[in-house]
Structures are given as C-alpha cells and as structure tokens.
C-alpha positions as CSV (number, residue, x, y, z in Angstrom):
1,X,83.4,137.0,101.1
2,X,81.3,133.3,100.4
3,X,78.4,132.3,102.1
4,X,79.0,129.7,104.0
5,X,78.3,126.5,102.6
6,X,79.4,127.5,98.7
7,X,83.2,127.7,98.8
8,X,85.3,123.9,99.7
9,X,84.5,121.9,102.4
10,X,87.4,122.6,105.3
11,X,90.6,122.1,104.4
12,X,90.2,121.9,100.7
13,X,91.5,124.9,98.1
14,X,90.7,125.5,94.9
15,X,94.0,125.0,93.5
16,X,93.6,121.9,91.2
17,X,95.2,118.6,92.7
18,X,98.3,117.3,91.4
19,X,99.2,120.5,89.8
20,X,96.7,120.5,87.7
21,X,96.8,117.1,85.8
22,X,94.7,114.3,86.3
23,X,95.9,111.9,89.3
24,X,96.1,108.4,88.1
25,X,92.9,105.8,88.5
26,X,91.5,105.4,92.2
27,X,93.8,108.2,93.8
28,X,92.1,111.2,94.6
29,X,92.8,114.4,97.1
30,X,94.6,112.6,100.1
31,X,93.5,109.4,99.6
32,X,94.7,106.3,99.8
33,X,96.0,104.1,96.9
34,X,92.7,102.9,95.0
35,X,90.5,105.3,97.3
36,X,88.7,105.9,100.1
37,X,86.7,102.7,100.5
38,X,89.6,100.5,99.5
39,X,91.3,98.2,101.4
40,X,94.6,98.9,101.9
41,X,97.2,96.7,100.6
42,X,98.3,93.4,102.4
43,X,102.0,93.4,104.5
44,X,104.5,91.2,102.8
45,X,106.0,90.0,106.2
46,X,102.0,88.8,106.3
47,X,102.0,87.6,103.3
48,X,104.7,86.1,103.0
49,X,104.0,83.9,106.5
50,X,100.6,83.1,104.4
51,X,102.4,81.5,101.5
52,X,104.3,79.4,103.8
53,X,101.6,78.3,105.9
54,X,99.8,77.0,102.7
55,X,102.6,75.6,101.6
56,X,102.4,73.4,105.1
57,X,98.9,72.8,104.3
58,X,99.4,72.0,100.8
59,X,102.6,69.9,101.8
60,X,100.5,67.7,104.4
61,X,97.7,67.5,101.9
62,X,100.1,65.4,99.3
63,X,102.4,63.4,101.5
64,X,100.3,60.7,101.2
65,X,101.1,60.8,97.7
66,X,104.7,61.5,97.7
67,X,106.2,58.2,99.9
68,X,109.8,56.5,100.4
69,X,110.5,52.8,100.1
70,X,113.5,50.6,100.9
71,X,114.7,48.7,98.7
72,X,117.5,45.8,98.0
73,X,120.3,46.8,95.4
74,X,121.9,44.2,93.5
75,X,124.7,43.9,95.8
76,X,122.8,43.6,98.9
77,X,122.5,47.0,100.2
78,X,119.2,48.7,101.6
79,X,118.7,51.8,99.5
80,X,116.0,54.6,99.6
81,X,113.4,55.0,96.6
82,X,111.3,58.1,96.6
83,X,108.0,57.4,94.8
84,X,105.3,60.2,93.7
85,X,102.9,60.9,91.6
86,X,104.1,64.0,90.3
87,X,100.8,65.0,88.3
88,X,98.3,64.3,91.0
89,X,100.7,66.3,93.6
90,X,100.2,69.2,90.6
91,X,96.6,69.0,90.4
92,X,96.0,68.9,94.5
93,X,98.5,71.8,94.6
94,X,96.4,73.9,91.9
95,X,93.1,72.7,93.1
96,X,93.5,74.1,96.4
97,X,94.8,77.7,95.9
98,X,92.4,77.8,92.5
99,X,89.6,76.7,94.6
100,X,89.7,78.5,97.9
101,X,91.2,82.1,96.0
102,X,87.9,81.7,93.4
103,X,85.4,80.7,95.4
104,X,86.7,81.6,98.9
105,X,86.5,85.8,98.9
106,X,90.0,85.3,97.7
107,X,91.3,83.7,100.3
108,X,93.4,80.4,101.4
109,X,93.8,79.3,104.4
110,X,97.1,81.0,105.1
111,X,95.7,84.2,103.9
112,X,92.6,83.6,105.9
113,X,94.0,83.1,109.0
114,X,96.5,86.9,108.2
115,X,93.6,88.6,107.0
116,X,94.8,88.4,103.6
117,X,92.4,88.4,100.3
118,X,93.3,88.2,96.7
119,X,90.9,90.9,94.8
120,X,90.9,92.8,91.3
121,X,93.4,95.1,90.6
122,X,92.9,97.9,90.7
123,X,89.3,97.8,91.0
124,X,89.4,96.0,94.0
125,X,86.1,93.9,93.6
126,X,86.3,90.0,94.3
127,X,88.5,87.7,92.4
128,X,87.2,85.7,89.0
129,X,87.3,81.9,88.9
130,X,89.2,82.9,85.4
131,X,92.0,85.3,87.0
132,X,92.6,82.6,90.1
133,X,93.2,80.1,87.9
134,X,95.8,81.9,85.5
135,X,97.1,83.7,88.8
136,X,97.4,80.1,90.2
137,X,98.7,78.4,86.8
138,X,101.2,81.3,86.4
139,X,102.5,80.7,90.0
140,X,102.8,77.0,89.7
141,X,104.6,77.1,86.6
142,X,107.0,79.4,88.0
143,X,107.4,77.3,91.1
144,X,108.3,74.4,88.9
145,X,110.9,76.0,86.8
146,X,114.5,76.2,88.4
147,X,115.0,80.0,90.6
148,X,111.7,81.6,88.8
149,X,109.5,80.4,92.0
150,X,111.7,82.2,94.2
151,X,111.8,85.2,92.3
152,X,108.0,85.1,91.6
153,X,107.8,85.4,95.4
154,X,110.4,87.6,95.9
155,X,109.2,90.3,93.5
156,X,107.0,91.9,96.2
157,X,109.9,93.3,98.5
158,X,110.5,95.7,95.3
159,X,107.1,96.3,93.7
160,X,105.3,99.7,95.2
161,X,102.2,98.0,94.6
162,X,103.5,94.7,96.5
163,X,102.7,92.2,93.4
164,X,104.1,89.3,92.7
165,X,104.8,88.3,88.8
166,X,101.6,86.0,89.2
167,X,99.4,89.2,90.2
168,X,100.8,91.3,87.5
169,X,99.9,88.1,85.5
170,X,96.2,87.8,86.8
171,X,96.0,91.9,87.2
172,X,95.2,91.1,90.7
173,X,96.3,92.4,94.4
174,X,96.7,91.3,97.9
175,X,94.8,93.2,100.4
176,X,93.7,93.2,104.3
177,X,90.7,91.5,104.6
C-alpha cells in the first residue's frame, strides 16, 4: 500500500499516456488541443460572420475610391463607367487587416466584435507584425486570383485544426479571445 500523497494524483494511472508514445506538441493527459492554458480554437460559423463583417468595413472604407460615372456614347446614349483605383483599394484593404491583426492582439474589427484573435500556431503567443503581413498578403493574393479566395476561406469547414490556406501560410490560428 502507498502513503498517501506518493502514488498519482486522483484519477491518474501509471500506465503511460497514449500507449506509451509521446503525444504530439501541446496535448497532454486530457487536455485540450495546445494545453491547458490555451485558448480553445475559434467557431467557423464565428469566423466566418467576422470575415464578412470586415469585408463590410473594409468595403465602406474604399467606396470612396471605387465610384460610377455617366457618360455619353458616341451615339447618344447614357452609359455607366465604373472608375477605381485599383492599387489604392489594395493597399487600404492590406493595411487594415495587417494593421489591426499585428498590432491589435490579433484582432479586426469583425473578429473583435466575435471574440476572435489571430495568434501563433501552435504556440499560441501573439501574432508577429512579419506573420500578419504574409498571412494578410497570402490572403489577398488569393482573393484576387479567380476561385482561390473562396477556397482559401472555405478550407476551414475541412481542416481539424480550422485553418485557412493563409494560416497554414503564416503558421498561425484563430482562437476565442
């Protein structure tokens, strides 16, 4: 018979976890994924209602910038002329998810307000100006190609660790703040 206090704490055995290998980094006896202390990962219904409502942000944030004019064809006719400034759109677009994910505890707006931050995986400490920016540039360039946005967003209904191919890009994740 132990003395009390030497065997393992209640409701612990000695039988090695995970049949006796080692369990893979930041999972340990009944813990969550990336430990104890870590936040669990974000919902993607929640973020996926973030993306758009930074999308709404971002869209009201360039309309000035992105107008339609009326104009006379040669033959008399009133036609509509969209005008933008493609690059500047591109640069407030970047700016504001590079910005606020750095330098923001890794949150937009739209993440803010689902309790939704962007963080290391899978170490889970705060984002890097360096990682926003190729998460951000990643995401953008996707978006800007034909069908790769919507599969960039898309990707976390079948990834187990919900990342989209700009996390796995930036090696971060999305968590509840």
């Amino acid at each position: 018979m132990e003395a009390a206090g030497t065997g393992p704490p209640y409701g612990e055995s000695d039988d090695p976890p995970y049949g006796g290998h080692t369990p893979p980094y930041g999972y340990g006896r009944d813990d969550p994924p990336y430990g104890r202390r870590a936040a669990p990962l974000g919902g993607r219904g929640r973020r996926l209602v973030a993306g758009v409502l930074d999308l709404v942000i971002v869209g009201l944030l360039t309309s000035p910038f992105s107008t339609t004019a009326i104009e006379r064809t040669p033959r008399g006719a009133l036609a509509a002329v969209h005008t933008r400034n493609g690059l500047l759109i591109a640069l407030i677009w970047f700016l504001y998810f590079w910005l606020l994910t750095a330098f923001w505890r890794g949150q937009t707006l739209g993440k803010r307000l689902m309790r939704l931050r962007v963080v290391q995986d899978p170490t889970q400490e705060p984002v890097t100006p360096g990682q926003a920016a190729v998460r951000e540039a990643v995401y953008g360039i996707f978006s800007a190609v034909c069908c790769l946005g919507l599969l960039d967003l898309l990707w976390i209904l079948f990834d187990g660790k919900k990342h989209a191919l700009h996390d796995k890009a930036a090696s971060t994740i999305v968590v509840d703040a």
